[in-house]
N, C-alpha and C positions, 0 to 999 in steps of 0.2 A: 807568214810567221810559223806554220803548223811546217813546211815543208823544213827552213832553216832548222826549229827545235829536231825535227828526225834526223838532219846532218849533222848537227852537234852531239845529242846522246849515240849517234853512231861511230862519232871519230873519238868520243870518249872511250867508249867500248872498247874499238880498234886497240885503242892506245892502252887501253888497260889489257888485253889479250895478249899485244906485244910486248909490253913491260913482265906479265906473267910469264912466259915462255922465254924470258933473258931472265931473268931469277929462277929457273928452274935449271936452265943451263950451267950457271954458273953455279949452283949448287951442287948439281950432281957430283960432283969428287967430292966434295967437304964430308969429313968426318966419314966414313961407308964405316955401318955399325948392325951385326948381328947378333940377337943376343943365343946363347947356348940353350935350347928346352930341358936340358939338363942340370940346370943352376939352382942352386938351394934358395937364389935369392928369396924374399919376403916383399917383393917390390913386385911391382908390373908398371908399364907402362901402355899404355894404348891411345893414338893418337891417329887424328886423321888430318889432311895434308894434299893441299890442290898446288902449288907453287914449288913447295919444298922450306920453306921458311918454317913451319910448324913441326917438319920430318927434320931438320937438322936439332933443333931445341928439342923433340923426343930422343934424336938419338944420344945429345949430349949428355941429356939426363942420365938413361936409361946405363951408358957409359960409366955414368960416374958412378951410379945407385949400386953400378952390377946387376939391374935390375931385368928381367924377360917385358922384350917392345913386340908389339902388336900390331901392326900397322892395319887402319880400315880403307876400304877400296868404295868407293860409290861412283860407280860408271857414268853416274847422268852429269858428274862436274868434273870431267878430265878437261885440261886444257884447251883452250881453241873459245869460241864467240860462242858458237853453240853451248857448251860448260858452263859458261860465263853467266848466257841467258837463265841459264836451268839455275844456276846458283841464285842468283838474284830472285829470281820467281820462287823459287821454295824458301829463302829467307825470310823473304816477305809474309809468303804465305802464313806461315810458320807463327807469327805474331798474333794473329787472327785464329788461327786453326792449328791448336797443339798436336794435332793427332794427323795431323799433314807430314810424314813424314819418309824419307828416301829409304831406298833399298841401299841396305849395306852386307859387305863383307868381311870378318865375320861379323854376325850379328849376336851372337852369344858368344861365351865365352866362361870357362868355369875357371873363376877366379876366386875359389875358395882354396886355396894354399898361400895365398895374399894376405899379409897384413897391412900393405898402403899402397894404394891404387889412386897412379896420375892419368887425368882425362886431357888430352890434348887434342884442339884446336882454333883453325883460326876465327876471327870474328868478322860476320858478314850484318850489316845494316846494324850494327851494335850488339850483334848479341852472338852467344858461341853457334858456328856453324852446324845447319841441319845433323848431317852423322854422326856429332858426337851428340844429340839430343837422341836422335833414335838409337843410337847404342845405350843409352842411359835408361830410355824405356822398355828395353830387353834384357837387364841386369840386375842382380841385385849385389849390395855392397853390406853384406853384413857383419856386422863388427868390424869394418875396415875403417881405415883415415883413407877419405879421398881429397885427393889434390887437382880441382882444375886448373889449367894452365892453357894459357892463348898469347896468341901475338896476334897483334892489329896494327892499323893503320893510321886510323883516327881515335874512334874512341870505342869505350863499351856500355853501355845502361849497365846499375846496379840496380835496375828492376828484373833485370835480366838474370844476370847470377844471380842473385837472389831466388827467382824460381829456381832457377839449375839446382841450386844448395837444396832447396826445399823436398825435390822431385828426389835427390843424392840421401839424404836422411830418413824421408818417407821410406828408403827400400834398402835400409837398415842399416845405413855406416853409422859410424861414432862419430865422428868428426867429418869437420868439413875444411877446405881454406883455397883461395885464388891467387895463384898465381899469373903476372903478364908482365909482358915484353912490349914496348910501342916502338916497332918496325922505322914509322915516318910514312909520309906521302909516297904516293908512287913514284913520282921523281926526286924524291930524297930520302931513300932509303938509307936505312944504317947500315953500314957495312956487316955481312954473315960473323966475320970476327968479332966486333962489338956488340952485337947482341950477345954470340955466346960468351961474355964476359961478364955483360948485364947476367946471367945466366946465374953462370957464375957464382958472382959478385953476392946477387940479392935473395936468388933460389937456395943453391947449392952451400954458403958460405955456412952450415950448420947441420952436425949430422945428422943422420934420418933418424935417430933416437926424438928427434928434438922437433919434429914435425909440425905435431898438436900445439905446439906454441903458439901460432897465430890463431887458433882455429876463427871460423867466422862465429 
């Protein structure tokens, strides 16, 4: 029995690693977005991104906001089993031990010429992904509207955002509010064009005047 369960959560794995690396594939041409460090915007976005699913949803935003995008880099979850493993193990971790947390790039960021700062990522064992947690612990957000935003697969705990919101206020924004996307299963994924519709549709359909409107 002990042996079967190690060939099962293995060919799982497998199968999650290959289906990550064909979503990243077929990503890579959609939308290529840079934003100008020159831009008056009042936006930022900053978002981190194992698949490319959560990098396409910041670039669309950040597109439409006019907004300056920030992409974070944490080496220990690039594609491949190995990534895979290290993701999972600090998700986890992460639950138990808030202060468990990845090296990311950058890890500051002086985001005082910002009036509404979007945090994007995805959601691993329900809750947003380690690097946008340690980005959150090296920032402060004052007097800003922040916007977290995620795509997932399954689901997310709102015990989860909820801390995030809590940790996001504690270090001085004004507002808070969440934004998501639900992707689908691994083998039934929504197509890249209809999520950014869902985008679109649910995020985007209101100008950024008009933000604070949901707050949490």
């Amino acid at each position: 029995m002990l042996v079967l369960a190690i060939v099962v959560i293995a060919g799982v794995l497998l199968a999650v690693t290959w289906t990550e690396k064909r979503q990243a594939r077929q990503l890579e041409g959609k939308l290529p977005f840079e934003s100008s460090l020159g831009t008056d915007s009042r936006t930022a976005v900053v978002y981190f991104s194992r698949s490319g699913n959560t990098a396409l949803a910041a670039r669309h935003v950040a597109a439409r906001l006019n907004a300056q995008l920030f992409p974070l880099e944490a080496p220990d979850y690039r594609l491949g089993l190995s990534g895979l493993a290290h993701a999972l193990k600090d998700a986890n971790a992460l639950k138990t031990e808030p202060e468990a947390l990845p090296n990311i790039t950058p890890h500051v960021l002086d985001l005082t010429p910002f009036e509404n700062i979007w945090l994007g990522s995805p959601v691993w064992l329900y809750s947003p992904a380690p690097p946008i947690w340690a980005f959150l612990e090296h920032n402060r957000f004052d007097g800003q509207h922040v916007v977290l935003f995620n795509t997932f697969n399954s689901h997310f705990s709102d015990e989860h955002i909820e801390t995030f919101r809590a940790k996001v206020m504690a270090r001085g924004a004004r507002s808070f509010e969440h934004r998501h996307v639900l992707r689908g299963r691994m083998t039934q994924q929504l197509p890249p064009d209809d999520m950014l519709q869902i985008i679109e549709d649910e995020w985007l359909d209101r100008s950024e005047a008009s933000l604070p409107a949901r707050m949490l």
